[in-house]
C-alpha positions, 0 to 999 in steps of 0.5 A: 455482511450480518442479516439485516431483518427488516420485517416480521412473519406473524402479528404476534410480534407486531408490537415490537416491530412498530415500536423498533421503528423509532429507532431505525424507521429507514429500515422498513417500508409499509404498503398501503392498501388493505391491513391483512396483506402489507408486507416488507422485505428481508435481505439475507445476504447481499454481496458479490452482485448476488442478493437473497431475499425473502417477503414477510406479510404481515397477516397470520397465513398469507396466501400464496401470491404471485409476487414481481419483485423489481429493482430500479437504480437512481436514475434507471427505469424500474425493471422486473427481476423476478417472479415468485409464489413462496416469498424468496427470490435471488436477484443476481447480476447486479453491480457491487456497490450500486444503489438500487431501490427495491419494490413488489407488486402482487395481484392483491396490491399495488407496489411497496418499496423498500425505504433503504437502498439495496447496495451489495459489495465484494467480498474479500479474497483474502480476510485476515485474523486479528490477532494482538501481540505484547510486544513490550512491556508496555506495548500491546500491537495489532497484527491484521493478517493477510487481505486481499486487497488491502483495505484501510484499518481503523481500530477501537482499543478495549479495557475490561471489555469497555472501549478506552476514549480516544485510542484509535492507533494500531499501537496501545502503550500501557501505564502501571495502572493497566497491570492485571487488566484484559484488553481487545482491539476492535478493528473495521476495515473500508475499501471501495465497493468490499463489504466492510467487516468488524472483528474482534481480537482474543484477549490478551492480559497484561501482567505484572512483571516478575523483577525480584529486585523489586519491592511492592511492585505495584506502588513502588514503580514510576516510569521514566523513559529519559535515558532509556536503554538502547539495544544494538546488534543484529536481531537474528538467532545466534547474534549476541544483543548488547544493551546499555544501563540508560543514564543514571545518577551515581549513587543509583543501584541498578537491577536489569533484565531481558524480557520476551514478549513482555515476560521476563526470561528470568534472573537479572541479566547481563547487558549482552544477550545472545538471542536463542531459537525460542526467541524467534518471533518474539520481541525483547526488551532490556528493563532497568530497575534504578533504585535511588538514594532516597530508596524510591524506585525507578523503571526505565526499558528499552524500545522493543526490537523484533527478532528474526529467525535466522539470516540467510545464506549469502548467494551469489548476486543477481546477473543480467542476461539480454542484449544493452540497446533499445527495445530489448529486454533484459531478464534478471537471474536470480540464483538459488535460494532456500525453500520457501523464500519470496522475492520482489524485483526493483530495477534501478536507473541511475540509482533510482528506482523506476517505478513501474518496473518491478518484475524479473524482465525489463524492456529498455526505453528511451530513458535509459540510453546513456545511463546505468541500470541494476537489477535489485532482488529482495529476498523474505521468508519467514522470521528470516531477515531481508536480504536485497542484493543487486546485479553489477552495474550495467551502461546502457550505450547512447543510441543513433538518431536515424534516419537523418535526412539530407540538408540542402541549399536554395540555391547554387550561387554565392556571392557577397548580397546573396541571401542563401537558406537552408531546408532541413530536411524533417528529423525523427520525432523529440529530435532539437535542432541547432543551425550554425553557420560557418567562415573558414569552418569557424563557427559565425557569431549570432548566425543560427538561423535558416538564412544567412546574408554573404557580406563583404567580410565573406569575400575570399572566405569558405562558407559552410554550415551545419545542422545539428540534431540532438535526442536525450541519450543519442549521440548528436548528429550532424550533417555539414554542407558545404557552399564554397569559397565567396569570390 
């Protein structure tokens, strides 16, 4: 965070002090009391819960007071934090992001209060540089680096040195106009209670491209991106890169070139390209210079295409150890890979990706009863290309629903007028229970309830009924009971 003066040390510089309050008046507090010993506050740094200030009087060679400097939250009592004869005190403890007021007292003064809010912020584990790379002959691109955590980016685009209206985007695409000019990014980051940050990136200069094919390079090229070159192939070193011409008329000649980064790797090229170990990191692009009929010049290009170090060696697919049943953990093996690489996990069920489930070890639950689960392992390294590979397709058996409990009847007698019910007994929890009841073991339309009344179409029939629980990803369970022939 970038010191905030908030105050002078001698009357010496009083005049510009009070003419900076027309600017920034919230930046300073004045006491009131006797002139020769108003006083204000610097804040040297605040951040991490930790604030460094130091008081400035006004008068020329103030006396060594005896200060207590105080903090007082919005709707807290204001609470002494420290006392201090030389003017610096370190307040600590305090909580990121907090807004607290800041005041002193001394034993020639009543309290001042510091007009802005004292708030301090974390600092970043990780900060990034900024960096920008040309990744295409008309393309400038923003790399952040590394954060930890990861903010939100805004960015301000700058040519010459003077910010360019309206371009706001991590991406600037360049016109033929822009050859020759410098140009930086400005990028700010905002996360939570972390102390915002502004950097700046070097400066890149976009330069005319070197096409012998070419005449008055500056007047002569007009930009058409309709029926573009098109890349295909595998952007890895060694892989041979095939570009078409883009649609042209007839009578168009047609000049073409490789270009790394924005520069070109020489003379007009062939439409294949085997990329080469200095291409690693590097973005290539395919130029068409299109010279018509009527002598004008077209420039059409391709959309840039990154290109990686080299693919990995191909390693066996993940395994999975552990036992297929509720409750258990599964544990995915990954075999050896090369040095330095970096994975991320995914399990899968049914396909889809679960969520929260996105380490090497996996406790199976209630959704994966009666499903299929894989094990996906994603492989990164530097310049290398990413390789995910997934274990063998695993199914999950249904489980049992226990404990089952016992069904039983109301009563012993059955005969035609008798109602008889059922009590089921209580099930395990998220068990659906379904009730039917029975005549000669064929199931009696309409009859689902708990109660069922003998009719005369029962006589000389056998009764029954069953209870049915039912679980997603358990097998049914189901408990007959029996009530006899109806005489």
């Amino acid at each position: 965070m970038k010191k905030r003066f908030l105050g002078i040390r001698s009357l010496s510089i009083l005049a510009a002090l009070i003419a900076g309050f027309a600017t920034a008046p919230s930046d300073v507090a004045v006491g009131g009391g006797t002139w020769p010993h108003k006083f204000y506050f610097i804040v040297d740094s605040a951040r991490d819960g930790v604030a460094e200030i130091s008081i400035v009087y006004l008068d020329y060679s103030p006396v060594e007071l005896i200060t207590d400097v105080y903090l007082q939250t919005s709707n807290g009592p204001r609470i002494k934090y420290c006392t201090t004869t030389t003017g610096k005190c370190t307040l600590q403890g305090l909580v990121d992001g907090k807004s607290y007021t800041l005041s002193a007292d001394n034993s020639l003064e009543s309290p001042r209060f510091y007009a802005k809010p004292l708030v301090t912020h974390t600092t970043y584990k990780n900060s990034g540089e900024i960096t920008l790379v040309q990744t295409g002959l008309f393309t400038l691109e923003t790399f952040t680096g590394q954060w930890s955590p990861k903010p939100t980016f805004s960015y301000k685009w700058l040519k010459n040195g003077q910010e360019i209206p309206e371009e706001t985007q991590k991406t600037l695409f360049l016109d033929q106009e822009d050859f020759g000019s410098s140009f930086q990014v400005k990028v700010s980051t905002k996360f939570s209670v972390y102390e915002d940050q502004e950097r700046l990136s070097p400066v890149i200069i976009q330069n005319t491209p070197t096409l012998p094919c070419l005449a008055n390079a500056d007047t002569s090229i007009w930009m058409n991106t309709s029926g573009q070159p098109k890349i295909t192939g595998k952007p890895v070193i060694g892989e041979t890169l095939k570009s078409s011409s883009g649609n042209w008329g007839k009578d168009a000649k047609l000049c073409g070139y490789w270009f790394s980064n924005g520069k070109s790797l020489g003379k007009p090229g062939a439409l294949a390209y085997s990329a080469k170990s200095s291409d690693a990191g590097q973005y290539l692009q395919y130029v068409v210079v299109g010279t018509l009929k009527n002598g004008s010049k077209i420039l059409r290009f391709s959309e840039p295409i990154y290109i990686l170090k080299k693919s990995f060696a191909s390693p066996k697919a993940p395994s999975l150890s552990g036992t297929l049943s509720l409750g258990s953990k599964l544990t995915g093996v990954v075999p050896i890979w090369e040095a330095g690489t970096t994975f991320t996990y995914k399990w899968l069920r049914n396909a889809t990706a679960i969520d929260t489930a996105t380490k090497s070890t996996y406790v199976l639950t209630e959704q994966e009863l009666g499903s299929k689960i894989v094990f996906q392992v994603c492989a990164s390294k530097k310049d290398y290309e990413t390789k995910c590979l997934s274990s063998p397709l695993k199914s999950i058996p249904r489980g049992q629903i226990k404990p089952v409990p016992k069904v039983t009847l109301s009563s012993s007698t059955s005969k035609v007028g008798d109602t008889i019910s059922i009590n089921t007994g209580s099930w395990p929890s998220g068990v659906t229970i379904a009730i039917t009841w029975q005549r000669d073991s064929m199931p009696i339309s309409q009859e689902i309830g708990t109660s069922y009344m003998i009719s005369a179409s029962d006589r000389g029939h056998t009764l029954s009924v069953s209870v049915t629980g039912s679980k997603i990803g358990y097998l049914n369970a189901v408990v007959p009971v029996s009530i006899g022939k109806i005489p």
